[in-house]
Every structure is written in structure tokens, then in C-alpha cells.
N, C-alpha and C positions, 0 to 999 in steps of 0.2 A: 191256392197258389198265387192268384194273381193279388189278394186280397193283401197276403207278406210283402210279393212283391211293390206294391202300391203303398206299404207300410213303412218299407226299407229307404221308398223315397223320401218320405216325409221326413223320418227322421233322421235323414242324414248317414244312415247304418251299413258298411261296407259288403258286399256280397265276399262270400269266400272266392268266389273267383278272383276279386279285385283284388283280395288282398293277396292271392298267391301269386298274379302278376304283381305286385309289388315288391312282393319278398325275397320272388324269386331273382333278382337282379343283385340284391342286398346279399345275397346268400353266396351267390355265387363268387361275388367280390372279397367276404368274408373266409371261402374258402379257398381262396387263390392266394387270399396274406398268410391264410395259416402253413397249406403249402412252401409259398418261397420261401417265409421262415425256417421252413425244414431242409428246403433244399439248400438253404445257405448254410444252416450249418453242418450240413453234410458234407459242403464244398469245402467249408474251414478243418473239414477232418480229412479233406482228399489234400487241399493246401499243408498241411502241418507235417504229412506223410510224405510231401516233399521235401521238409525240410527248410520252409519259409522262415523265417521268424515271427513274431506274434507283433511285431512291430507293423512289417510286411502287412501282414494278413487283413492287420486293422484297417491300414492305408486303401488299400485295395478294397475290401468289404464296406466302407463306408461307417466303420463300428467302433468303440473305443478297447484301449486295450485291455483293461479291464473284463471287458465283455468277450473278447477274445480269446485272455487268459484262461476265461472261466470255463468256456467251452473246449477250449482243446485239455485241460485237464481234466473233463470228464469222459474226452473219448482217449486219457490216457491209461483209463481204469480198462479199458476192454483190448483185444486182445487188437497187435496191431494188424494192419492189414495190408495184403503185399501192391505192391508198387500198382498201379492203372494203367493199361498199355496205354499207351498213347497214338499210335498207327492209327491209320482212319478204314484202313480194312479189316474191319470186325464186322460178326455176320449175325450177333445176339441181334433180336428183335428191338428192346429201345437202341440200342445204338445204330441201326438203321433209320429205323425212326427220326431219331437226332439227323440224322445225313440228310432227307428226305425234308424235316422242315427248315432246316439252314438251305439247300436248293433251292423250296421254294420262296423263302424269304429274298435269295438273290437274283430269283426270277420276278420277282414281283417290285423288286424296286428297278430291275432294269426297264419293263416294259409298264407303256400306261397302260391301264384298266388292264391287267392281267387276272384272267380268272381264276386264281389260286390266290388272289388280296385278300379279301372277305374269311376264307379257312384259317389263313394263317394268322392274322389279325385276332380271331376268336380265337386259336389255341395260345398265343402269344399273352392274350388277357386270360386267360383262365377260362373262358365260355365255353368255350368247351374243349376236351381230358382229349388225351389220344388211347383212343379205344377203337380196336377193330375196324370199327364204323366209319371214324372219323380218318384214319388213315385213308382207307383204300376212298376216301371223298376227295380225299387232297391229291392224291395220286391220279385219280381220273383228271381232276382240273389241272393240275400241273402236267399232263401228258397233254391235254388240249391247246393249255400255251406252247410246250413246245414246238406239237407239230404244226399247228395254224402261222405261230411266229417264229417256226426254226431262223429264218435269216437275217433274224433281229438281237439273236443271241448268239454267245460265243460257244464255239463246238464242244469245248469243255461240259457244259452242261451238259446236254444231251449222253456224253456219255458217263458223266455221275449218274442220273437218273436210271440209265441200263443197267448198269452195276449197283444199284440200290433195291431197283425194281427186283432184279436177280434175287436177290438174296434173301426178300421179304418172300418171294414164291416158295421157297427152299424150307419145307415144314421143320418147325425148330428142332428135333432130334437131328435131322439129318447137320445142323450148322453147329450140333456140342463138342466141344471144344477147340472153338474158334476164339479164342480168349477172353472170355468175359469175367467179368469181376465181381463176385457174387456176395462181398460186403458194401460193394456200394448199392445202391437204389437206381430203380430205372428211371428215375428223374437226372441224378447224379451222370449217366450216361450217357443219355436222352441230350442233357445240355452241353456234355463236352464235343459229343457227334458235331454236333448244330454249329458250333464254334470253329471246329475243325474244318470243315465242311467248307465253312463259310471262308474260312483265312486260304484253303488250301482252291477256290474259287477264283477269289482276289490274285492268288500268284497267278493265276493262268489267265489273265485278263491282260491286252495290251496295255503297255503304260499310259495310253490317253484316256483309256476307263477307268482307270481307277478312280 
């Protein structure tokens, strides 16, 4: 053993270990473009469904229209799909989800060193997925900023996070047919929550924080 390993130095030869620290970083990146590629054009079939124009859509999406065209003519072949509530009281798990990281993202640019930075930063970059695991990680750290920093934050929080917290406890049988939309994607949801979340934060802030 030590004989390879004294060999590997010599000539230069990568341990597998090193190479899956390497890869794995690459990989990760690689699967986060393939990702928003899908989620964007999931978004261009949620957009279309309203009604946008392909003009619209391109401007917005950063895409030509062309490229636009093409996609929403292929999600004209399939069957359409009905409207996306829009309320932010939805009780499906990504769209909690979605609620829970737009929170912590406005909890974490209000406060320095908020310990829900580091979570939301890795799921923001793709590092890591919202799974089980990773939720109830962000929830623990997002329950530690607020209560260590309740009086740094506006009350509004505090009580999104309750009614978030609520809902995610509430085993998903019990929340079926809370209105969830079952041709979009839980990424799809995941990021309109996040968004909502986030804008419906901003109104409840005095107007010298915005």
C-alpha cells in the first residue's frame, strides 16, 4: 500500500479521492444549469398560460424570440394546464418550501451574520437540493435568528415563519386539496412561493426599509 502510494507521488497520478473532490464541485454546477434550464422553461409554459406574449416572455427570460417560440409551441402539443393559484396560502409542501426560503433570504439580508446565510446561499447555488434534510436545517437556523434577533426584525416575519412552520408539521394527506397544481413541477412552485413570499414581506416593511 504504501509502496502505490509512494508511486502515485512520483508520478504525478491523482488519488481517487482527489479526483472526486474535484468533480464533485463541477458536477454540482453542471447540475444546477441543467436544472434552471428546466425550470425556465417550465416558467415560459406557466408564463404563456397567462397569456404573455412571446414578445413579453423573451424580454423577461433573457431569450430570443425565436427560442421562445419554440418552446411554447411544444408545450402547445400537450394538454393545457389550468391557471396557477396565485395566493400565498397554499399548504403543498414545495410551496411551503418556497415560503420558508424567500423568509430566509429576507431574514438574512436584513441581519449581519444571520445564521441561515451559509443554507440559503448553498440551496440558491444548487449545492445543495431541498430535501427533507435540508429543510428542517434551515428551519432550525432560521428559528435561531429569529428568536436570538426577534427585535431586529419586523414582526411580519415571525409570523410567516409560524404559519409556514404550521403547515410543513401538518403530514401531506392531511393539507390535499389545499390547491396545488399538479402539472407544474416542485421547482415551478418552489420558486413562485419564494417570490411571493418575498414581495408580500417587502409591503409589510416600513417605507424607510425598503
Amino acid at each position: 500500500m504504501a509502496d502505490r502510494e509512494s508511486a502515485r507521488r512520483t508520478t504525478g497520478t491523482l488519488t481517487e479521492e482527489q479526483a472526486v473532490r474535484m468533480l464533485t464541485g463541477m458536477n454540482e454546477v453542471i447540475r444546477a444549469g441543467e436544472e434552471m434550464r428546466k425550470l425556465r422553461a417550465e416558467m415560459i409554459k406557466l408564463f404563456a398560460g397567462f397569456g404573455w406574449t412571446q414578445d413579453t416572455i423573451a424580454r423577461i427570460a433573457d431569450m430570443s424570440q425565436p427560442a421562445v417560440s419554440k418552446q411554447v409551441a411544444k408545450y402547445a402539443l400537450d394538454d393545457p394546464a389550468p391557471p396557477m393559484g396565485l395566493t400565498l396560502d397554499q399548504y403543498d409542501t414545495p410551496w411551503l418550501e418556497g415560503r420558508l426560503w424567500g423568509l430566509a433570504e429576507a431574514v438574512s439580508e436584513t441581519l449581519d451574520t444571520a445564521r441561515c446565510t451559509r443554507c440559503i446561499g448553498a440551496l440558491g447555488r444548487g449545492r445543495k437540493r431541498f430535501t427533507p434534510r435540508t429543510v428542517d436545517e434551515l428551519r432550525r437556523l432560521l428559528e435561531e435568528d429569529l428568536t436570538l434577533r426577534r427585535a431586529e426584525l419586523p414582526p411580519g416575519f415571525r409570523a410567516a415563519y409560524d404559519q409556514i412552520s404550521r403547515g410543513l408539521d401538518v403530514p401531506p394527506k392531511a393539507a390535499a386539496g389545499t390547491g396545488t397544481a399538479a402539472p407544474f413541477s416542485a421547482s415551478v412552485r418552489r420558486t413562485l412561493a419564494h417570490q411571493l413570499q418575498r414581495d408580500r414581506l417587502q409591503d409589510e416593511r416600513p417605507p424607510g426599509e425598503h
